[in-house]
N, C-alpha and C positions, 0 to 999 in steps of 0.2 A: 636279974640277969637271965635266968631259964626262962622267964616269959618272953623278954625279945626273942631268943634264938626260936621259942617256936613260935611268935606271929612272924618273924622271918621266914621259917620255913615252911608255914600256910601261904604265905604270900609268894614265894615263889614258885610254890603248891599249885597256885590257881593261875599265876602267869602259864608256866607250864601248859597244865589244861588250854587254858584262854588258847595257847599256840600250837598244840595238837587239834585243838577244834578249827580254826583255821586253817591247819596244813588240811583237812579231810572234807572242808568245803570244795562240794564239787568246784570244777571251775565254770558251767554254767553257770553258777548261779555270779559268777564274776565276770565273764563276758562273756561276746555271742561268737559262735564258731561255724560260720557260712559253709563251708565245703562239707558237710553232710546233717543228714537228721537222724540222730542216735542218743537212745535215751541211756544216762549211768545210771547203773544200778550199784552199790556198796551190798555186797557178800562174801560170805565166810566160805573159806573153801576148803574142802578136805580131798585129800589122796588121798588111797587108799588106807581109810576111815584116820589117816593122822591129818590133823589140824595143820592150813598153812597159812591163816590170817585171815585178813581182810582186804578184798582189792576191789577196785573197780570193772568192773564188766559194761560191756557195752553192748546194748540191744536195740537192731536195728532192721529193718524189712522183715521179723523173726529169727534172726539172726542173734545169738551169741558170739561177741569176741573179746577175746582175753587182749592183755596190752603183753607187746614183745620179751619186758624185759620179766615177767612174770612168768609166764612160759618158760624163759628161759634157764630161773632160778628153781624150776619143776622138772629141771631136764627132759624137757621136751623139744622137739625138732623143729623150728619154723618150718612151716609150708610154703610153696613152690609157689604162693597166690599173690597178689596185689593187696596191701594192708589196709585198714580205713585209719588213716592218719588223723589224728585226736588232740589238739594241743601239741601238735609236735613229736605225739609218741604216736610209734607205731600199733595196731591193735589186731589181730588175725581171728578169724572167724575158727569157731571151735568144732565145726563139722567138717572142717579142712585140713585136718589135723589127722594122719593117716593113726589109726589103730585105735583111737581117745573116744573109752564112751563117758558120757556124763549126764548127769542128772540134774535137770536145774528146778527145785523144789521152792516155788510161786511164796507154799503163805510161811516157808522161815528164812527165804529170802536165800537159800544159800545152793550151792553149787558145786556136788558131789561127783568124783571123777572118778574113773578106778582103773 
């Protein structure tokens, strides 16, 4: 009886997984998205040194931009700019961003703000 309940809940242990590894496939790699050329990047970002996950950024002409609803969950102000529209989400360039410095650190991949 104790052995099913835990290959039960190894199994559903790794469906899990299996479907967080899927929601965090870029969608590049699922289809093509013609209205611009922006590469994602997956980084861990901190404000002001507290941890706020992992999101998608998007790097493009040397360009960082964060996606709308991300920013917005950092209370920070959309800008007054034109967004680069990504699968349907909005995305805003983070030098547009009136007062926001940030630091985007190449070899740990991550994206420090302060």
């Amino acid at each position: 009886m104790v052995v099913h309940k835990i290959n039960g809940i190894k199994s559903l242990n790794a469906r899990l997984l299996l479907l967080a590894m899927l929601t965090l496939t870029p969608p590049a790699a699922l289809a093509e998205d013609p209205d611009h050329d922006a590469d994602e990047v997956f980084m861990a970002v901190l404000i002001n040194g507290q941890t706020q996950g992992t999101v998608v950024i998007l790097r493009s002409d040397g360009r960082l931009f964060s996606g709308a609803q991300d920013l917005r969950r950092w209370h920070l102000r959309l800008p007054n700019t034109a967004p680069l529209t990504h699968y349907s989400e909005n995305f805003f360039a983070l030098d547009a961003l009136a007062g926001l410095s940030y630091k985007f650190d190449e070899s740990s991949r991550s994206d420090q703000r302060a």
